[in-house]
FIFITI-941080 format. One record per residue (C-alpha): residue in one letter; x negated, y negated, z negated. Coordinates in pm, whole numbers, padded with zeros to 5 digits, always signed. Layout:
N
aXYZ
...
***
This chain:
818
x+00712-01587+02093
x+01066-01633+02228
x+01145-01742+02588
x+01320-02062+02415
x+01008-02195+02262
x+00988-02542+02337
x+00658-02667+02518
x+00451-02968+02414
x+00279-03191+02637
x-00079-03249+02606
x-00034-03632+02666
x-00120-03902+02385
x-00082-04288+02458
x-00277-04534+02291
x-00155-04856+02219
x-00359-05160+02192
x-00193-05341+01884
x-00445-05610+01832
x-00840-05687+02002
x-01051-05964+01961
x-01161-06213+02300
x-01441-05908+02391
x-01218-05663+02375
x-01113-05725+02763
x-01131-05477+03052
x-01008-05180+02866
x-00982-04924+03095
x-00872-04561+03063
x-01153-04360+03141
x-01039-03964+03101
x-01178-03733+03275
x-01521-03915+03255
x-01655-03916+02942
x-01672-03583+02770
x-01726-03390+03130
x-02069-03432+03021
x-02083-03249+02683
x-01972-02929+02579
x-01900-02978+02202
x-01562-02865+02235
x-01505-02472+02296
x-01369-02282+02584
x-01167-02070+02401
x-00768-02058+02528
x-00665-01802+02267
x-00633-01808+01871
x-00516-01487+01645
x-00436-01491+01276
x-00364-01174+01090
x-00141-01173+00768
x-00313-00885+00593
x-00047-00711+00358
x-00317-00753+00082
x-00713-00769+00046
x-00760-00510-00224
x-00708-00168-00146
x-00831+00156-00247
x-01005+00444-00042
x-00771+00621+00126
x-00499+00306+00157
x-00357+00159+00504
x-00407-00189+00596
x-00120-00324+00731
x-00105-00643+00910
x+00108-00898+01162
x-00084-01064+01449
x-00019-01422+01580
x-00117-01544+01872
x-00104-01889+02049
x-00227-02086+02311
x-00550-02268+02134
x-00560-02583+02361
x-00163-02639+02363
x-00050-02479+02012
x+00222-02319+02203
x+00286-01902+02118
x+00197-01781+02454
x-00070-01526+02539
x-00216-01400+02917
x-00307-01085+02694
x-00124-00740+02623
x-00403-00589+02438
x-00478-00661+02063
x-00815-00489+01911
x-00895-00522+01534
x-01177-00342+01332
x-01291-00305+01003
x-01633-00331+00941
x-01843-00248+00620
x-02075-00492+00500
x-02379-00312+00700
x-02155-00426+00993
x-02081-00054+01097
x-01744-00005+01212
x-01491+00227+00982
x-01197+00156+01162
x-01097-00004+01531
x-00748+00027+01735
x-00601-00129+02014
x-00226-00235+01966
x+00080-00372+02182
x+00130-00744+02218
x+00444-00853+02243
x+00620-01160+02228
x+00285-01302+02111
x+00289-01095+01819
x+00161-00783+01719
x+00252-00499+01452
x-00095-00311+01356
x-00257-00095+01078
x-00651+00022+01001
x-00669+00347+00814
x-00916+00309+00522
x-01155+00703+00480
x-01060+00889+00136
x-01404+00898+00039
x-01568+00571+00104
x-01788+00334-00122
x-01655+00046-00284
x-01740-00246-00189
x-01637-00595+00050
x-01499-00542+00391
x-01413-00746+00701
x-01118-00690+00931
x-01154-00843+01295
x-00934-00884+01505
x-00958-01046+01880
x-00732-01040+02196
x-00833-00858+02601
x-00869-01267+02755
x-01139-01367+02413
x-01304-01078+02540
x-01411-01304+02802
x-01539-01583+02567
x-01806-01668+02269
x-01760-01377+01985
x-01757-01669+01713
x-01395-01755+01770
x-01262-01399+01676
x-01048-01389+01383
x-01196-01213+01048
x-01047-01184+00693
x-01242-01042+00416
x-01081-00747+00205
x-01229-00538-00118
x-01189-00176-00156
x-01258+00017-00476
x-01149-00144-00829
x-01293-00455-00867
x-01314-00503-01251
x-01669-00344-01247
x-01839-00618-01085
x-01667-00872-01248
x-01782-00796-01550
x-02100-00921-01420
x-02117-01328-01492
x-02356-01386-01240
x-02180-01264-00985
x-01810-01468-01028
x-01756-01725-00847
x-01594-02012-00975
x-01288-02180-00871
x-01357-02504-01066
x-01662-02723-00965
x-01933-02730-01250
x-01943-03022-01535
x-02284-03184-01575
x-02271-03083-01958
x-02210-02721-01897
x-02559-02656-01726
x-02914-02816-01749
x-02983-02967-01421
x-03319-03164-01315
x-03332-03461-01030
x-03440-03188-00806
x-03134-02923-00883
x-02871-03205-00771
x-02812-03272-00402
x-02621-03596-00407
x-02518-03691-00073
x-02297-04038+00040
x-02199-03984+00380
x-02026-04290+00540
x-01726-04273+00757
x-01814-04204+01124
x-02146-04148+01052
x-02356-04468+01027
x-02370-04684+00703
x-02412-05069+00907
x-02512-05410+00733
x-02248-05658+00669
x-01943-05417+00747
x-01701-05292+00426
x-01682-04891+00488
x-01539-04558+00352
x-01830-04383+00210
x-01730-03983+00122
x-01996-03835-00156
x-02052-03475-00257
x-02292-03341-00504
x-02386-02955-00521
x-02692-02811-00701
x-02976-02625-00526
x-02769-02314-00540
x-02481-02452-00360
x-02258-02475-00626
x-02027-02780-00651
x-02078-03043-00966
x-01810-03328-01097
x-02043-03624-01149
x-01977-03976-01214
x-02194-04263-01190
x-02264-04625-01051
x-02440-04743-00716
x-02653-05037-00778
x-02906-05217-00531
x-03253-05267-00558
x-03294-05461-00803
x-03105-05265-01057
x-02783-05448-01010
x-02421-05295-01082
x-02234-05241-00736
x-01948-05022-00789
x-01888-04727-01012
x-01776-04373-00811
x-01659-04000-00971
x-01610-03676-00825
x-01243-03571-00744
x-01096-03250-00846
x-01251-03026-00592
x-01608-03201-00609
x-01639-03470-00354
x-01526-03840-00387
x-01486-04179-00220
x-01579-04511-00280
x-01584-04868-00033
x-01905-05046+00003
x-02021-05347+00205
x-02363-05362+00183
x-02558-05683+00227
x-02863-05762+00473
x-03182-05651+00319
x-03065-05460+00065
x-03104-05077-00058
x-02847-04899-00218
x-02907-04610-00530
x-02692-04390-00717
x-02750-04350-01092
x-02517-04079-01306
x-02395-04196-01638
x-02560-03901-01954
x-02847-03955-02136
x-03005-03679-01944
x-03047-03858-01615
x-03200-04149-01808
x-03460-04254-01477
x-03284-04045-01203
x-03196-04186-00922
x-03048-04097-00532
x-03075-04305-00243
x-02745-04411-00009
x-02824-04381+00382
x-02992-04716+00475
x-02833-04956+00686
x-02859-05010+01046
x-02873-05389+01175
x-02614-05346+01459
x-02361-05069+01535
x-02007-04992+01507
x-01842-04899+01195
x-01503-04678+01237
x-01217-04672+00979
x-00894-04438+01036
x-00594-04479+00844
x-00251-04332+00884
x+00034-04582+00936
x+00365-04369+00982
x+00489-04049+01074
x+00340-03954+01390
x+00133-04289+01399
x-00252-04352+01310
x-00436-04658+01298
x-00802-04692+01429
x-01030-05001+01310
x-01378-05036+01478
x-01635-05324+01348
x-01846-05452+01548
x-02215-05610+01489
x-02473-05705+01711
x-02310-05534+01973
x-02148-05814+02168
x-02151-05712+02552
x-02173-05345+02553
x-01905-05119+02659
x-01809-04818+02460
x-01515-04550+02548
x-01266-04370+02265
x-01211-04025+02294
x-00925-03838+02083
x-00940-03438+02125
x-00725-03171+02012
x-00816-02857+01954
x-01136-02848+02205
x-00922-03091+02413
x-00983-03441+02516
x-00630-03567+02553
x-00720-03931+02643
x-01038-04177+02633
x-01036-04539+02643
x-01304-04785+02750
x-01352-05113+02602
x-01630-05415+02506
x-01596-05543+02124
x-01776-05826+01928
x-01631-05809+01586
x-01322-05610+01522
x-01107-05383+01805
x-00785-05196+01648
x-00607-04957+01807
x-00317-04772+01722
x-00267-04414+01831
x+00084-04250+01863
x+00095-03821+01804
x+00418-03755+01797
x+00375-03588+02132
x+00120-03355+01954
x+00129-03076+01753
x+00002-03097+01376
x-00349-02977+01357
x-00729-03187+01331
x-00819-03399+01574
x-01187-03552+01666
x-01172-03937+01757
x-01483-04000+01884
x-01656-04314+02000
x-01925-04302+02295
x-02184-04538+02430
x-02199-04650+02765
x-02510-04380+02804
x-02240-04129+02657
x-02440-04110+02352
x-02177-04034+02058
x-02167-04320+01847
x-01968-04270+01552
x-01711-03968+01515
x-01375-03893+01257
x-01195-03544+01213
x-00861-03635+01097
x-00529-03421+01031
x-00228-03535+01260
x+00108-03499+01235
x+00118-03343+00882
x+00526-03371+00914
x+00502-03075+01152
x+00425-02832+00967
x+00671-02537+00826
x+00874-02621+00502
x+00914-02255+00352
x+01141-02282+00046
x+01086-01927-00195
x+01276-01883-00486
x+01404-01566-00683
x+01667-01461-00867
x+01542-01450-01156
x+01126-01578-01274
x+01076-01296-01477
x+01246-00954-01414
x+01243-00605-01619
x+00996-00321-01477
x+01160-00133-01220
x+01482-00380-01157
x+01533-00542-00838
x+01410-00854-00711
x+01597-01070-00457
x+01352-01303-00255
x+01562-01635-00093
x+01367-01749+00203
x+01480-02006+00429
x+01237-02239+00700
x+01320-02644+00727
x+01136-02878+00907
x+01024-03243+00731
x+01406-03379+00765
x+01517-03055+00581
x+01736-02943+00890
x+01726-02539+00893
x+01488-02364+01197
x+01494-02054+01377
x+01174-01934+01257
x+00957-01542+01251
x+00831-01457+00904
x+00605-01211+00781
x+00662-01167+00418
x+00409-00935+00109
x+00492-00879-00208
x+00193-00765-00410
x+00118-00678-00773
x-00140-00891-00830
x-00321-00623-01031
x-00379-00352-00800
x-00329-00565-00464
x-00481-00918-00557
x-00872-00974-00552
x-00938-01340-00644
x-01308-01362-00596
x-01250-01322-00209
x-01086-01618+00018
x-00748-01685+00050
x-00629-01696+00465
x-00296-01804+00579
x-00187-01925+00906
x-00215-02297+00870
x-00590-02287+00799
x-00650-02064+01109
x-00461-02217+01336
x-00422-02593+01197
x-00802-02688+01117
x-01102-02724+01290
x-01353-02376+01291
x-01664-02523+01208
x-01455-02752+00928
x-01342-02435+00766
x-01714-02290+00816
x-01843-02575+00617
x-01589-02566+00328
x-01700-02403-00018
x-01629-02055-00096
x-01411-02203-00374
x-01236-02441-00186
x-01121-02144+00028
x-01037-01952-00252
x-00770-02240-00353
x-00614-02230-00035
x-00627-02538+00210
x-00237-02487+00237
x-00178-02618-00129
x-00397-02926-00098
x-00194-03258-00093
x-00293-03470+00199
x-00511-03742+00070
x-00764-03483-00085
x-00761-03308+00258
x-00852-03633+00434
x-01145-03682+00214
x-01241-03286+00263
x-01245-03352+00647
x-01436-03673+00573
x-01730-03447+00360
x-01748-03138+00537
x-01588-03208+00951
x-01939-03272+01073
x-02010-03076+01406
x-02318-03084+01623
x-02339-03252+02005
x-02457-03056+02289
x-02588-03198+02658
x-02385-02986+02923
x-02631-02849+03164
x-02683-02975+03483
x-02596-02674+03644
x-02349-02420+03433
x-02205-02084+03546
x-01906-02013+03412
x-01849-01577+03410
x-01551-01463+03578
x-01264-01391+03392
x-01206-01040+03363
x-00901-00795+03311
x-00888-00595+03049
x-00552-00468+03019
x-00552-00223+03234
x-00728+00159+03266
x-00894+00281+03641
x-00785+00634+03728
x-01064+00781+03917
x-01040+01072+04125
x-01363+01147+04250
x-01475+01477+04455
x-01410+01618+04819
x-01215+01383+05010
x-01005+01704+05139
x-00890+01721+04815
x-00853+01430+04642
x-00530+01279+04614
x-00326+00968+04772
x-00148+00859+04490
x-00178+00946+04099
x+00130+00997+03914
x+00178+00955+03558
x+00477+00984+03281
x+00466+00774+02971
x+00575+00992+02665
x+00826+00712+02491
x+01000+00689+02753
x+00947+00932+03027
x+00916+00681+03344
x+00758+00797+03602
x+00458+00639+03771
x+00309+00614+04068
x-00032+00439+04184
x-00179+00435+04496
x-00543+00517+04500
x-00791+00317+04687
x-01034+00336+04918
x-01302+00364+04643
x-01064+00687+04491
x-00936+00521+04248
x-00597+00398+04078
x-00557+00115+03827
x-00275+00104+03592
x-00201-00265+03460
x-00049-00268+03099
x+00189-00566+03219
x+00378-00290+03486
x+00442-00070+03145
x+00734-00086+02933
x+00681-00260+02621
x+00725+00059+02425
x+00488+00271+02608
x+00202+00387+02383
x+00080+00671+02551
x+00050+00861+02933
x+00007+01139+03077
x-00133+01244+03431
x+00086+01481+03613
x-00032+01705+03837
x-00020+01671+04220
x+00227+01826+04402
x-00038+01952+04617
x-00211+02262+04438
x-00563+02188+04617
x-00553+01801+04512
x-00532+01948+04120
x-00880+02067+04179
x-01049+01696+04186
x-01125+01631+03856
x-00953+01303+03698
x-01125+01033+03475
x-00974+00792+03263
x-01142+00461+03214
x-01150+00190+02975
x-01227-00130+03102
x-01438-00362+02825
x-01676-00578+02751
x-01948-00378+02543
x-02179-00691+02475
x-01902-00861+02324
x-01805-00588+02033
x-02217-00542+01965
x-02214-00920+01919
x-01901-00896+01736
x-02022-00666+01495
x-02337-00807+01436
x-02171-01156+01337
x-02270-01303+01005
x-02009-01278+00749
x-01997-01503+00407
x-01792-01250+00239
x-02079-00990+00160
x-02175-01055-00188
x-02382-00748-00203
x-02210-00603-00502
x-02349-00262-00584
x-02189+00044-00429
x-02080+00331-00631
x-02208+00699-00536
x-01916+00831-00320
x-02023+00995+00010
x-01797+01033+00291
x-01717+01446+00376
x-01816+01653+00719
x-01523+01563+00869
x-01487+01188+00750
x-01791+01125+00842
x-01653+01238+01193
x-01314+01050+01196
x-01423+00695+01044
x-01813+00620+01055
x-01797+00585+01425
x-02030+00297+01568
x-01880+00250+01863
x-01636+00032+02071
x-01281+00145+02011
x-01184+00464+02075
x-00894+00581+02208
x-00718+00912+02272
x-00834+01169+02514
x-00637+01381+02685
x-00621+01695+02536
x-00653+02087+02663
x-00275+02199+02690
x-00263+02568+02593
x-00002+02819+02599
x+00088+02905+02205
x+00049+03265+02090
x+00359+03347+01886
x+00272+03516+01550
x+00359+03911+01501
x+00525+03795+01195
x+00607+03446+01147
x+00683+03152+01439
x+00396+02960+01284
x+00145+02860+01016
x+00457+02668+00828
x+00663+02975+00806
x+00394+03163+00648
x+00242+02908+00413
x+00646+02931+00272
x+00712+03221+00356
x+00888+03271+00008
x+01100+02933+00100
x+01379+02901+00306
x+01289+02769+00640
x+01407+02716+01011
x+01218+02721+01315
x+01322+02656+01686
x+01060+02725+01944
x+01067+02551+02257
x+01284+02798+02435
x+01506+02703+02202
x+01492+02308+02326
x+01693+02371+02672
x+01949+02076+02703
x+01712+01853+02487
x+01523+01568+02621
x+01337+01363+02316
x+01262+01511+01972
x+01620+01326+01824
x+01831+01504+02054
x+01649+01838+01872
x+01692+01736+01510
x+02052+01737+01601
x+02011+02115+01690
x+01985+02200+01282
x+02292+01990+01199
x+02129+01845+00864
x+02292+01681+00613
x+02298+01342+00757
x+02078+01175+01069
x+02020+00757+01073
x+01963+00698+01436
x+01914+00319+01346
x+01652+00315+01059
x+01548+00690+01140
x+01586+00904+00875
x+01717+01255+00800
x+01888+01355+00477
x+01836+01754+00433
x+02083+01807+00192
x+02376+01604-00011
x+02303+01485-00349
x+02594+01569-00595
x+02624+01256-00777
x+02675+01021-00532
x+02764+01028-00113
x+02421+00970+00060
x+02303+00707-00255
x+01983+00799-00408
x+01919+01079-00132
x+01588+01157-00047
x+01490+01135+00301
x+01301+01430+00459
x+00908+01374+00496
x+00794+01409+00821
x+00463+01574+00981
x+00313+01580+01292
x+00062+01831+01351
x-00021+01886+00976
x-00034+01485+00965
x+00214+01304+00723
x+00367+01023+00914
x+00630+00926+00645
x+01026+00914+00575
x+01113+00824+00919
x+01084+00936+01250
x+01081+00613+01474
x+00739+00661+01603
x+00808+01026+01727
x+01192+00988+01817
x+01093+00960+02209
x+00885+01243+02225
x+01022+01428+02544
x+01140+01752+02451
x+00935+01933+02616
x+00598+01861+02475
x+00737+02004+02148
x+00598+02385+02064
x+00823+02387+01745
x+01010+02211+01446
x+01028+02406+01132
x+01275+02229+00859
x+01183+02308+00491
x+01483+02227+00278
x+01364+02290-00082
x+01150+02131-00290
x+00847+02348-00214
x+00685+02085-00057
x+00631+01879-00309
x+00307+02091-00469
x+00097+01980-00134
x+00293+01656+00046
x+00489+01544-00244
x+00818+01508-00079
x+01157+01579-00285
x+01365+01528+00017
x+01224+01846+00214
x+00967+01827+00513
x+01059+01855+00893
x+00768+02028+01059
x+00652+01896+01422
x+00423+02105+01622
x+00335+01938+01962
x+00175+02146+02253
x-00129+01937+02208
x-00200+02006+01890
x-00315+01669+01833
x-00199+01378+01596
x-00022+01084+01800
x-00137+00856+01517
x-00517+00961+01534
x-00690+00680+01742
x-01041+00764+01662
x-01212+01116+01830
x-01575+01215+01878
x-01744+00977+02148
x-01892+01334+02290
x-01550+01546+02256
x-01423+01256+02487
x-01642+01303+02771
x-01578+01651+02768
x-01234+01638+02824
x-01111+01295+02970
x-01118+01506+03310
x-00846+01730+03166
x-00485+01693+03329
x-00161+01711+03140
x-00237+01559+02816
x-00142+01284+02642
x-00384+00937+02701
x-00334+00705+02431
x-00312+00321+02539
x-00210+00156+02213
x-00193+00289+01858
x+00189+00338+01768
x+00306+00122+01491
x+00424+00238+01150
x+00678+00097+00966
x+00675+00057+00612
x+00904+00244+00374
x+01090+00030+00087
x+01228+00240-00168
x+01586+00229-00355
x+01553+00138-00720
x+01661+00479-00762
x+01374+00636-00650
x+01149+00447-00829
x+01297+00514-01099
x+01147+00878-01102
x+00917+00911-00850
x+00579+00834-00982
x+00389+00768-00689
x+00633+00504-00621
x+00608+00360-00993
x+00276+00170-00942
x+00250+00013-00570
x+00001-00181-00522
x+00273-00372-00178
x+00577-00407-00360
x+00720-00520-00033
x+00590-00579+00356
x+00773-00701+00646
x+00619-00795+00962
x+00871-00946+01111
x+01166-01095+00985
x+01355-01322+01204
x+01548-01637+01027
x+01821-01764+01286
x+01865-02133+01147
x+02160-02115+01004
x+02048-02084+00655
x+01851-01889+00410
x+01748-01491+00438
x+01817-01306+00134
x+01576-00975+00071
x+01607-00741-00183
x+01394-00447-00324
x+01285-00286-00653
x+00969-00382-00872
x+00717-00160-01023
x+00762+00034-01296
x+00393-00145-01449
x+00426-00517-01608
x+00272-00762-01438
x+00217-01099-01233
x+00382-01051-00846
x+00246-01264-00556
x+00453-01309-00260
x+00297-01451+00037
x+00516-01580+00386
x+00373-01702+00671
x+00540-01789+01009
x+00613-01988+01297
x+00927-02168+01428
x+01060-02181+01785
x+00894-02501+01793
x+00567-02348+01788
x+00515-02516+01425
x+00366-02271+01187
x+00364-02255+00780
x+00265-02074+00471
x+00348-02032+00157
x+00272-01875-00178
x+00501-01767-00471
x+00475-01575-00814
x+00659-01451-01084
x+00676-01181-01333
x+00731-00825-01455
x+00816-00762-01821
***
């Protein structure tokens, strides 16, 4: 994030409100306790991705916004340049994979989905160069759908519900109900009045709403309990020596059924948290039969212990725990023996106050098809004063765009709760959305389902070294007489010129931190030394290949094994998108001298060579350094150096006002309305631009606007990340050609109401509206206007984003289309 983002301190104080006479000789023993265990990960990096949807169809983009921050401090700082993300079919074969630019801890990306592809649930991944380095579990992964979902869910066995199951709506035997009372901290103890969380699920998995009574062993009435909305409950018991505990549910048909509570242990320690104020929470411990013994306290944040305490307690020992310092998130407080055997544990949520206030609203609930829309967004924090905040905002119609049978992710529940937590929630609570949840029923959630397991730290552990991988090694191997002392290089956006000594074991290395932020690809030039041009020159990737096989093999919840339809992918799909391999990147390509046609300039002048049409060849380019300073040469109708577009020709009616900007392609590849990601071409890797004014182009790229032909002299795509593992190796030794670090970003086009008004293929988009970025100063709301679809409908707008504070939020929003 931004230089001015304000840095937390990872200290917490705990404050010793009230102990009894044993409580003496509290010490603060950090640093000792948990250096023995290795519960808590390693991992110093967390990514979320807001997806612009998760249903698409073959042949869509996926467009998404990366956050990253600092997992142990919550601050938005990353050590890495380098974001990968993949997309992954449900056989775990990779259909898609890029590397893009991190900047500012966030990153602008998009996976291309194949034309042909079958229909079916998806996974996008995404992970940063430093989690390269670490456990495979922690990368991020979001489920999508592609293909039209309606099929399947015409199929009742396969939807999932959203609402737990009545007892009355299914017959259920004793042995189809797992009742389960799980007392807070872990250990139900004699004598001691305790929090005790319950959850019932049937054999399937599938939560139930019960109610009931607990009685003892002799049949007597102790307290009555019921499910809450989402399934579990809670209910206080104290439990008396020598007595057993049941649970009975109330219908005639469990007449006879009954489910045991945990029994009680003699002695132990009970633990009760409550929350006191803002930024305050109170711990109770309850002693028995422990008089003597010496325990220690740890709280933990995020894989952290912050602070430990170490005390003796008879009967009662309260403590009360200040977080202000701390940023919102779940916390363990665990409690240790003196053998550092955990005792009793609680996941709680801190400093709920902290998180983003997002205020949506609309002009108007329900709007006509095709009118526009104005969002109102503005960011407060819990006093309601206004914060400089980055958004990323969708607007989806929820028809085409919105499959509710796969989990809802937002940025709170990735970077807010606990991963194992979130690992043991229900599909269906996940569908909800943890972000609309009030507090209390998250408390009892964490209470049911933030169990985790304990691990002994081995005596002896060898950490791996940390290695970089944002960087390529230039090798230049071959006769010393002619190998070279330096490699130079030229990156295309910008045309800087590099230089990099080369070692003693030949070879260069080229750190993505010495490159300018909006470098995307390089080129090797050739030596100014004839004879040190004949050492070949190989490009290498640095990465860690054990890590994307584990990566991809990583068990995924989201596959629900719906059938596939017959499509097969084509020849040449099959060769762009079912690669299995780690991410590809762009060779360098064979740079050829262009035979000029006997008759036309090129293919585009005779494919219209009926049309009216302009060509300039690079001889025609002298005086020109980047492909702007070329459009100028055709004087069009208007040029938008700011957004990046190029009116052809005027539009009678109105001055520049419902114009249609030309379409753009690169090397036979549509790359949209603007020219942004190809303005900083240099000039001189340009064979030719050929400007189309008419409206033939509609019949094969439907564009109304005209089409502005660019032919590079590599003949490749800048946009196409993926290439032939083989056709690599054959020609990474290959000088003077382009050598693709990052996959350029795309921006994404929002039309006038105008044009939606009678374009079709703008009539019916599945996102209304995406922006990755949007950048809310504090001094009051953002205002965003665009038009609506032409269909009727329900729209879902979706915002998450994170403050200069480094406190994050999300939020979700609907109306309608009449």
């Amino acid at each position: 994030m931004k230089s001015s983002i304000l840095k937390y301190t990872l200290l917490l104080y705990l404050i010793i409100i009230q102990s009894t006479a044993t409580s003496q000789n509290a010490t603060n023993n950090k640093g000792s306790v948990l250096q023995q265990f290795e519960y808590y990960d390693q991992q110093t990096e967390k990514i979320f991705l807001h997806l612009d949807r998760n249903l698409y169809q073959p042949g869509d983009t996926i467009l998404f916004q990366a956050y990253i921050r600092n997992h142990q401090t919550g601050i938005f700082e990353t050590k890495s340049i380098s974001l990968f993300s993949l997309l992954l079919d449900q056989a775990h074969k990779m259909i898609d994979s890029a590397r893009f630019r991190i900047i500012n801890s966030t990153a602008s990306g998009w996976l291309k989905i194949p034309n042909t592809i079958p229909f079916g649930n998806y996974t996008v991944i995404a992970f940063s160069s430093m989690q390269m380095n670490y456990d495979p579990e922690f990368v991020f992964s979001a489920p999508i759908r592609i293909g039209d979902p309606r099929l399947e869910q015409e199929k009742s066995d396969l939807i999932i519900r959203k609402e737990p199951l009545k007892l009355d709506q299914i017959p259920l035997t004793q042995d189809d109900i797992d009742l389960r009372f799980l007392p807070e901290g872990g250990t139900l103890i004699y004598d001691l009045t305790q929090r005790i969380a319950f959850n019932a699920v049937t054999s399937g998995g599938k939560n139930l709403q019960v109610t009931g009574e607990i009685i003892n062993q002799k049949g007597e009435f102790i307290a009555d309990f019921s499910s809450g909305r989402f399934g579990p409950g809670i209910i206080d018991l104290t439990p008396l020596y020598g007595d057993t505990y049941y649970a009975t549910l109330k219908g005639e048909d469990f007449l006879g059924m009954i489910w045991p509570l945990p029994v009680p242990e003699k002695s132990g320690i009970a633990i009760r948290v409550n929350k006191y104020e803002k930024g305050i929470i109170d711990v109770l411990l309850q002693g028995k039969g422990v008089k003597g013994k010496t325990y220690s306290i740890v709280l933990s944040v995020s894989g952290v212990p912050v602070v430990s305490q170490s005390f003796k307690i008879d009967s009662i020992y309260k403590l009360r725990i200040q977080t202000e310092a701390l940023p919102a998130g779940t916390a363990f407080i665990t409690l240790y023996d003196n053998d550092l055997g955990p005792v009793a544990e609680r996941l709680v949520f801190i400093n709920e106050h902290k998180k983003l206030n997002i205020d949506i609203s609309s002009s108007s609930s329900v709007v006509n098809r095709g009118d526009e829309s104005e969002l109102i967004l503005n960011i407060t924090d819990d006093t309601g004063n206004n914060l400089c905040s980055i958004i990323s905002i969708s607007v989806v119609d929820s028809t085409s765009g919105y499959y509710k049978d796969l989990p809802h992710t937002d940025i709170e529940s990735a970077f807010l709760y606990d991963r194992v937590f979130l690992n043991n929630l229900p599909l269906r609570i996940k569908l909800y959305g943890l972000s609309e949840i009030d507090n209390d029923t998250i408390d009892l959630l964490l209470m049911t389902y933030g169990w985790r397991k304990f691990n002994l730290k081995p005596d002896s552990e060898i950490h791996p070294p940390i290695m970089d991988y944002d960087q390529i090694i230039i090798s230049n191997p071959g006769s010393l007489k002619n190998g070279r002392s330096e490699i130079t290089l030229t990156s295309l956006e910008r045309s800087d010129i590099i230089s990099l000594p080369v070692n003693i074991n030949r070879e260069a290395i080229l750190p993505f931190d010495t490159l300018n932020s909006y470098v995307r690809q390089v080129m090797i030039l050739p030596d100014k030394k004839h004879r040190n041009n004949i050492n070949p020159v190989t490009i290498i990737f640095p990465t860690n290949q054990d890590f994307i096989d584990r990566v991809k093999r990583l068990d995924f919840e989201y596959d629900f094994n719906l059938p596939n339809t017959n499509i097969h992918l084509t020849k040449k799909e099959e060769l762009l998108f079912s690669l299995d391999t780690i991410i590809i990147l762009d060779g360098v390509t064979i740079l050829g001298k262009g035979r000029r046609n006997p008759t036309y300039v090129n293919k585009i002048e005779d494919l219209y060579r009926y049309a009216k049409t302009k060509t300039l060849t690079s001889s025609d380019f002298e005086g020109c350094i980047y492909f702007e300073d070329i459009l100028r040469r055709y004087n069009p109708y208007y040029i938008n150096t700011i957004e990046k577009y190029v009116i052809l020709r005027p539009v009678i009616a109105s001055f520049r006002k419902g114009a249609n900007p030309a379409l753009f392609v690169l090397n036979d590849v549509p790359i949209g309305l603007g020219y942004g990601s190809i303005d900083r071409i240099p000039a001189s890797q340009i064979a030719s631009v050929t400007i189309l004014k008419g409206s033939q182009g509609y019949t094969l790229y439907r564009a109304l606007g005209g089409i502005i032909f660019v032919n590079t002299k590599t003949e490749r795509p800048l946009n196409q990340d993926l290439i032939p593992q083989n056709d690599q190796n054959k020609k990474k030794n290959d000088l003077m050609r382009p050598v693709r670090i990052f996959r350029t970003e795309i921006e994404y086009y929002v039309p006038t109401k105008e044009e939606v008004a009678y374009k079709p293929e703008l009539q019916g988009r599945s996102t209304i509206l995406w922006k990755n970025e949007i950048l809310l100063d504090g001094k009051g709301p953002a205002k965003i206007k665009y038009p609506n679809n032409i269909n009727p409908g329900t729209v879902m707008v979706t915002v998450n984003g994170v403050s200069i504070t480094n406190n994050v939020g999300s939020k979700s929003f609907k109306y309608f289309v009449k």
